[in-house]
C-alpha positions in Angstrom: 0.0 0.0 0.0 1.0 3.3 -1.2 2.1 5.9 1.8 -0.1 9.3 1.4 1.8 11.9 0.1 3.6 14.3 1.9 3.2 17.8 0.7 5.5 21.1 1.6 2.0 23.4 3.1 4.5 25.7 3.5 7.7 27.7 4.7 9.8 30.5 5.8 13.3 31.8 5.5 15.1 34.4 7.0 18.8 35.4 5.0 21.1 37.8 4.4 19.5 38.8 1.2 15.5 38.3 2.1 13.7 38.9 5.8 11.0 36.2 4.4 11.1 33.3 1.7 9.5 35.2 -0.9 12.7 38.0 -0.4 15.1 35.6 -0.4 13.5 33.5 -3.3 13.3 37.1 -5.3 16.9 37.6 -4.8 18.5 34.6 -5.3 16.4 34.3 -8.3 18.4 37.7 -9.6 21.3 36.5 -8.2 21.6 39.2 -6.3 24.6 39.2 -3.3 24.6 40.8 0.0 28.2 40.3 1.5 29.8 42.9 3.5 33.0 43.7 5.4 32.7 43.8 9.5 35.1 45.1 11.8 36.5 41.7 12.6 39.9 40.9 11.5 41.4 37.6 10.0 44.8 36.7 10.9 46.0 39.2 7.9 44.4 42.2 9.7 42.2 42.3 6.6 38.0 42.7 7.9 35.9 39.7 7.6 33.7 39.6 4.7 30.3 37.8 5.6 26.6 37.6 5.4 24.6 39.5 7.8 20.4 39.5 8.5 19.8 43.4 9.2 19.3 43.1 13.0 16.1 45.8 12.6 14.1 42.9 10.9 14.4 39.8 13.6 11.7 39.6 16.8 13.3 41.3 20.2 14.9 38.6 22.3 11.8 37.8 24.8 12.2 39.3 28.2 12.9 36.2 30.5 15.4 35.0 27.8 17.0 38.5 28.0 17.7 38.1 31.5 19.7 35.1 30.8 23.1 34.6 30.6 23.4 33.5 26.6 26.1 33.1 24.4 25.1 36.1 22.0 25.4 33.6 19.2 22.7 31.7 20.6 21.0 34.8 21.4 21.2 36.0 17.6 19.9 32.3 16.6 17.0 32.3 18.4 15.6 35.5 17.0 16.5 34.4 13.6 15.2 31.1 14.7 11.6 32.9 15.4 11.4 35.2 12.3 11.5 32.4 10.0 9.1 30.2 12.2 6.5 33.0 12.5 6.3 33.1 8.4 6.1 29.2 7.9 3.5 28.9 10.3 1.3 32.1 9.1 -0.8 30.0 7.6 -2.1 28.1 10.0 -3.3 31.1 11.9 -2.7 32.6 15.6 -5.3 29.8 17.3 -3.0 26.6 15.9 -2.2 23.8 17.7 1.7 23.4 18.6 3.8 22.1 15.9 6.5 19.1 16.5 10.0 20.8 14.8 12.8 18.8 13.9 15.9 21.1 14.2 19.0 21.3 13.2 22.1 23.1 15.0 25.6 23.7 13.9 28.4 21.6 14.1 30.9 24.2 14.2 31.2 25.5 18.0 32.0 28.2 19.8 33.8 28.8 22.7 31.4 26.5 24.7 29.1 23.9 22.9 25.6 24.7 22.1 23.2 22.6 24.3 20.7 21.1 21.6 18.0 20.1 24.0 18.1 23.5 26.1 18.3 25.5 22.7 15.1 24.1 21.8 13.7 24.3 24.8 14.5 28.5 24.4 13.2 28.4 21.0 9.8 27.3 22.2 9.9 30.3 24.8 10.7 32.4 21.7 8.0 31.7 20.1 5.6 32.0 22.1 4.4 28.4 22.4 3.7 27.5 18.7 6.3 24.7 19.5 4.8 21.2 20.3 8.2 20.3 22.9 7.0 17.2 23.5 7.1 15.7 20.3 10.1 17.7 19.1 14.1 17.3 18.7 17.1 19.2 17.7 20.6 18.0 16.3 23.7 19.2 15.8 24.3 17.9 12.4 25.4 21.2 10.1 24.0 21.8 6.6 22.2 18.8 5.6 20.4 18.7 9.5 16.7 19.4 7.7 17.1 17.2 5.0 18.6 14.4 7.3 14.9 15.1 9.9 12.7 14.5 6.6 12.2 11.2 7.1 11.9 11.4 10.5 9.0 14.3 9.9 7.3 11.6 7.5 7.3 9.0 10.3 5.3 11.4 12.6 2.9 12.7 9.8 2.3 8.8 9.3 1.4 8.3 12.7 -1.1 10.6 13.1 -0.9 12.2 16.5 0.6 15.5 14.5 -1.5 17.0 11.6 1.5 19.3 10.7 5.4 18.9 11.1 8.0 21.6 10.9 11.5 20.7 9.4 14.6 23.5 9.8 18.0 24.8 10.7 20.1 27.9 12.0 23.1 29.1 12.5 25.6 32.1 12.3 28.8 31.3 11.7 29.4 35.6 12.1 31.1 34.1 15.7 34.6 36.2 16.4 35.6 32.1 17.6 34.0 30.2 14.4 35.4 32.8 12.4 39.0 32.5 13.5 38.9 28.8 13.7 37.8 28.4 10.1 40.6 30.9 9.0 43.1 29.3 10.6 41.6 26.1 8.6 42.0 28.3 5.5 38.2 27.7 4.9 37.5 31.3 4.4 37.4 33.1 1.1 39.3 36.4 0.7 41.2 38.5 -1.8 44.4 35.7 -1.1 42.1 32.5 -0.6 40.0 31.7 -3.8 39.4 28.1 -2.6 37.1 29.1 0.5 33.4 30.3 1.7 31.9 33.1 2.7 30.2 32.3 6.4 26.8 33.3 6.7 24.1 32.8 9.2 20.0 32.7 9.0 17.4 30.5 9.5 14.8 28.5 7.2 11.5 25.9 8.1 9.4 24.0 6.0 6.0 23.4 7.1 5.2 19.8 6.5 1.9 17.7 6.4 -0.2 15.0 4.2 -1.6 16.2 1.2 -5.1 15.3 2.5 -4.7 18.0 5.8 -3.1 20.6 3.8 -6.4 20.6 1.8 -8.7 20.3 4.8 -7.1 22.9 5.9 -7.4 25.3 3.1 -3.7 25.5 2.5 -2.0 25.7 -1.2 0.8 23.2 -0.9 4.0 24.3 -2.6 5.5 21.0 -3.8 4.9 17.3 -3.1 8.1 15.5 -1.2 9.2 11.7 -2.8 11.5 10.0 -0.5 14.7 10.9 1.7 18.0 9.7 1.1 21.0 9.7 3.3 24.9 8.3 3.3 28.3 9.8 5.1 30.9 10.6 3.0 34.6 8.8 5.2 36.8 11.7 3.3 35.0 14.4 4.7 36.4 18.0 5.7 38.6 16.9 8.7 39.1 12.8 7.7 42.1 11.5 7.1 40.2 8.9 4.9 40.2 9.6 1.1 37.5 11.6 -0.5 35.9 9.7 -2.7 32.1 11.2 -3.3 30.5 7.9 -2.0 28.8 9.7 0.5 26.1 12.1 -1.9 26.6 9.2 -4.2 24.9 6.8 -2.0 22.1 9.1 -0.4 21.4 9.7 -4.3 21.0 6.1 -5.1 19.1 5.2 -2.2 16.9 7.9 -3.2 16.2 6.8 -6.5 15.2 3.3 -5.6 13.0 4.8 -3.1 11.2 7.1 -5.3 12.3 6.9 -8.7 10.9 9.9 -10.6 8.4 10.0 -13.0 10.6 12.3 -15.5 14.0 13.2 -15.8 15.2 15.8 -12.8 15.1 19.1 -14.3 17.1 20.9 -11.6 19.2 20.8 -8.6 19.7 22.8 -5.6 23.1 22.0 -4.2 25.0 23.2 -1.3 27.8 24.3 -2.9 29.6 27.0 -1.0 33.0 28.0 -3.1 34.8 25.4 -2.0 36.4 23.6 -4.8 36.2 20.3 -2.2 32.5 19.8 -3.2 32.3 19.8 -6.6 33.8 16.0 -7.1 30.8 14.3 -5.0 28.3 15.7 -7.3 30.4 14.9 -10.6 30.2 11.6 -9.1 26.7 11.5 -8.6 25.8 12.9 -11.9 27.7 10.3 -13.3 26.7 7.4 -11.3 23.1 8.0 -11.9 23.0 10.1 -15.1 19.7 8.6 -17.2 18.0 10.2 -14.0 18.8 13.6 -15.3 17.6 15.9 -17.9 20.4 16.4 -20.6 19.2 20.2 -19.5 19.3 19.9 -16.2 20.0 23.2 -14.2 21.8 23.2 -11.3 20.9 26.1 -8.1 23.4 27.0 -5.4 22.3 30.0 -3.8 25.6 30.7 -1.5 26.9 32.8 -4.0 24.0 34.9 -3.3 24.0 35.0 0.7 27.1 33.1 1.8 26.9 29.1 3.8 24.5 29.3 6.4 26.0 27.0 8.4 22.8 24.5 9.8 20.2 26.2 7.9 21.6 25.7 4.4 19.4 23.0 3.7 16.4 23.8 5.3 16.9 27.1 3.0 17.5 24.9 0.0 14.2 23.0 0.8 12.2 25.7 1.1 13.8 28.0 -2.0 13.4 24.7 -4.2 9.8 24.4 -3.0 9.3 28.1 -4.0 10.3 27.8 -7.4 8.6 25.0 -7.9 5.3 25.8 -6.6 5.6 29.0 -8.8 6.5 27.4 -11.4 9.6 29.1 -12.4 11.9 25.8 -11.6 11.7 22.4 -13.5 10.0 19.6 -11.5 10.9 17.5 -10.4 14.1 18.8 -8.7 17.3 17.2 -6.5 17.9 18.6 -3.0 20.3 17.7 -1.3 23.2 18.9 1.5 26.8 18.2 2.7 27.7 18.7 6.1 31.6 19.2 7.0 32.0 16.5 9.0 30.1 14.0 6.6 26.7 13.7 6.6 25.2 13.6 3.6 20.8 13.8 2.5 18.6 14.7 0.1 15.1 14.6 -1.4 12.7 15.0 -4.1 10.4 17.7 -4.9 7.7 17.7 -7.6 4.7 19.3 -8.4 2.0 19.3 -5.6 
């Protein structure tokens, strides 16, 4: 028997270029950047060039939290945390039942570990209890952290206790620590490093649910998810092990033989940062499984518009690709898919609702 299908009802984003999805899908569309020196310097006294959210368009911290002793990168996360959750659940309407979220966190530190579990637990105060705790969790698994909970999301939505299901990620690596620590690592891109990213931060959700509630409940869905693959990739960022691509190659195949699409994939939304490391997975991907793709197949990585956004990059991916799909301007179906630094790999398909 068939599984119903799960649809993307809808979602929010909140980057460097946009203060909402349909701003950040409007830019990245132009390919319009927003990168900007800050007064932090590398270890060549030359500023930091990164991707900042205007601070007059996230929520105040809330009072109680304000009292608290936070990390002001967890501080800046939770309010960019809460301006994209407050768009992807518009929808639903202020009287809405909590909403189980599946979160992802960074895996790059700073000077003390985030706490996943009390994170979330702060993020729920933030917002004002839209956040179904209960039935919720958060990981610390870097860019592919959303795509890597879909299946997870499905398996609730399946049971039936939840009729909707948030998916998401934030992060800002704009941490004077993270920032230093991936210099020294030669992982940032500057006027001497061509081989490196530009760190980001921001936040992005997806608002998941059955195709049959989304239409009980009025709500448009933007695209129809098929199936979520995973692998780890041994010669990641900081492995010894040899890079090989197996990782994204794997997560791909098992993908296809889940949910094998109905017509070639049109386009792909990869989350490619400038690095010159992950360009070989995908040309072994493309290779591996190339009568899946369009001979015109179009590839999307929106980092060169607002930088790597650390833990929300996929979630951002997710909802961008469910954008343009749902308004038709990007070829259905489409590949999504993630790499996180230390090796996770995911990714999914999105067609036409």
């Amino acid at each position: 028997m068939t599984a119903p299908a799960v649809v993307v009802a809808a979602a929010g984003a909140v980057t460097p270029v946009g203060l909402s999805l349909v701003e950040t899908a409007a830019a990245a569309r132009a390919r319009v950047a927003r990168l900007r020196e800050i007064d932090w310097l590398d270890r060549r006294f030359e500023p930091f060039v990164v991707g900042t959210v205007p601070d007059a368009g996230l929520p105040a911290l809330a009072p109680t939290l304000a009292a608290l002793p936070l990390q002001s990168r967890e501080a800046r996360m939770l309010r960019l945390a809460h301006a994209a959750l407050e768009e992807a659940l518009a929808p639903l309407g202020p009287e809405a039942a909590p909403v189980p979220l599946l979160l992802g966190l960074p895996e790059h530190h700073t000077t003390q570990p985030l706490d996943a579990a009390g994170f979330l637990q702060r993020l729920a105060q933030q917002a004002g209890g839209a956040i179904a705790l209960e039935a919720s969790a958060a990981a610390p698994r870097g860019r592919a952290a959303a795509l890597l909970a879909l299946r997870g999301a499905q398996d609730l939505l399946q049971q039936g206790n939840h009729p909707f299901v948030l998916v998401g990620g934030v992060d800002s690596l704009v941490d004077l620590y993270v920032l230093g620590t991936l210099d020294q690592q030669g992982r940032i891109r500057n006027e001497l490093n061509s081989d490196g990213f530009s760190p980001s931060e921001g936040a992005a959700f997806v608002l998941l649910a059955l195709a049959g509630t989304a239409q009980a409940h009025g709500l448009a869905p933007l695209a129809r998810v098929h199936g979520a693959g995973r692998g780890h990739e041994a010669g990641h960022c900081y492995a010894e092990a040899p890079y090989l691509g197996e990782g994204l190659a794997g997560a791909v195949a098992q993908l296809l033989a889940e949910a094998p699409p109905a017509q070639p994939i049109g386009c792909v939304w990869a989350s490619f940062n400038g690095e010159r490391y992950w360009a070989r997975e995908f040309g072994v991907t493309r290779l591996r499984h190339a009568a899946a793709f369009a001979p015109e197949q179009t590839m999307e990585h929106p980092a060169e518009c607002f930088g790597d956004l650390g833990a929300a990059h996929g979630a951002a991916l997710l909802a961008l690709a469910a954008h343009g799909v749902g308004r038709g301007y990007r070829a259905a179906p489409c590949l999504v898919y993630a790499s996180s630094d230390h090796g996770e790999r995911a990714a999914t398909l999105l067609d036409a609702a």
